[in-house]
C-alpha positions as CSV (number, residue, x, y, z in Angstrom):
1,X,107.3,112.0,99.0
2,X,109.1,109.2,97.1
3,X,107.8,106.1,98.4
4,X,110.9,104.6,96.9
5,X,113.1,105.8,99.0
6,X,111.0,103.7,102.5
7,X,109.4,100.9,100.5
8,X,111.1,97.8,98.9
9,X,110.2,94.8,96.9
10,X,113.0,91.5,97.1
11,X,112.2,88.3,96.2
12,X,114.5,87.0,99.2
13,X,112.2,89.4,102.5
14,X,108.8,88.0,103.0
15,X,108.0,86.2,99.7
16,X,108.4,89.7,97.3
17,X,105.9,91.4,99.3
18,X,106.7,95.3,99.4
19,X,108.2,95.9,102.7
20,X,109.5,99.1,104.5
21,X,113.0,99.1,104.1
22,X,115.5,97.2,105.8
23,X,112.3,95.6,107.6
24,X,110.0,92.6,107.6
25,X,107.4,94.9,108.0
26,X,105.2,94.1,105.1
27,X,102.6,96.9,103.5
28,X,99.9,94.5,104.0
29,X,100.1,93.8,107.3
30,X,100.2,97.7,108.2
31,X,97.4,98.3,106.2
32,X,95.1,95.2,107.5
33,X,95.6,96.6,110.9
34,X,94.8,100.1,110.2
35,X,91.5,98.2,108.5
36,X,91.2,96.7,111.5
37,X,91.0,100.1,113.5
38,X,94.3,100.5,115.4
39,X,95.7,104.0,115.6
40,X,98.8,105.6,114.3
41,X,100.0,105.1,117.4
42,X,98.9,101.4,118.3
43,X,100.9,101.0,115.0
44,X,104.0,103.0,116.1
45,X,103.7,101.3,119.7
46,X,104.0,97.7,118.2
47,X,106.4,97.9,115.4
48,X,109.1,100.4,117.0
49,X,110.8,100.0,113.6
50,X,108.0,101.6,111.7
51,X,108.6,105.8,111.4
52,X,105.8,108.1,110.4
53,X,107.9,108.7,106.9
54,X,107.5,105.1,106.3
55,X,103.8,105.3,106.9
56,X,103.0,108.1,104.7
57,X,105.2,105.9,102.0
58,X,102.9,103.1,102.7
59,X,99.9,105.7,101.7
60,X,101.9,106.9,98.9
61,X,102.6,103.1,97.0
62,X,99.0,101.9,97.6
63,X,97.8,105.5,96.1
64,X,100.2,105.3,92.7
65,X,99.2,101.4,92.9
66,X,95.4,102.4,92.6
67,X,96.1,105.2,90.7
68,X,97.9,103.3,88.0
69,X,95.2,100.9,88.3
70,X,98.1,98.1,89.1
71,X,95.9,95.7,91.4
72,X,93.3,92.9,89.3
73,X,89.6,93.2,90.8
74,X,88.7,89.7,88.9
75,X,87.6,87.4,91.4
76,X,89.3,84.6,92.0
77,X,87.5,81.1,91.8
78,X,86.6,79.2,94.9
């Protein structure tokens, strides 16, 4: 799976957040709600526009991302 080929990263869709494709549908908010316990389907069921290929992209980005150690674990001041 190329996650390329589902997720995208514009300065001009939801502030350069990576978004599935031709969607406001931001990687974030997908992963906060499966964080938050809702289903492949409760996902699928609320965002129509979302396709299991696009999911398993979203699984594929934050794996390279974590893999490539691309994220900053500093914590930032209060």
């Amino acid at each position: 799976m190329n996650w390329r080929d589902h997720i995208e990263i514009r300065p001009d869709v939801m502030g350069g957040k990576p978004v599935v494709r031709d969607t406001r549908i931001t990687v974030e908010i997908v992963l906060d709600w499966l964080a938050a316990g809702w289903s492949e389907a409760e996902l699928f069921e609320n965002y129509p526009r979302l396709s299991p290929e696009a999911l398993k992209a979203i699984f594929s980005f934050t794996r390279e991302i974590v893999a490539e150690q691309l994220y900053d674990l500093v914590p930032k001041a209060a």
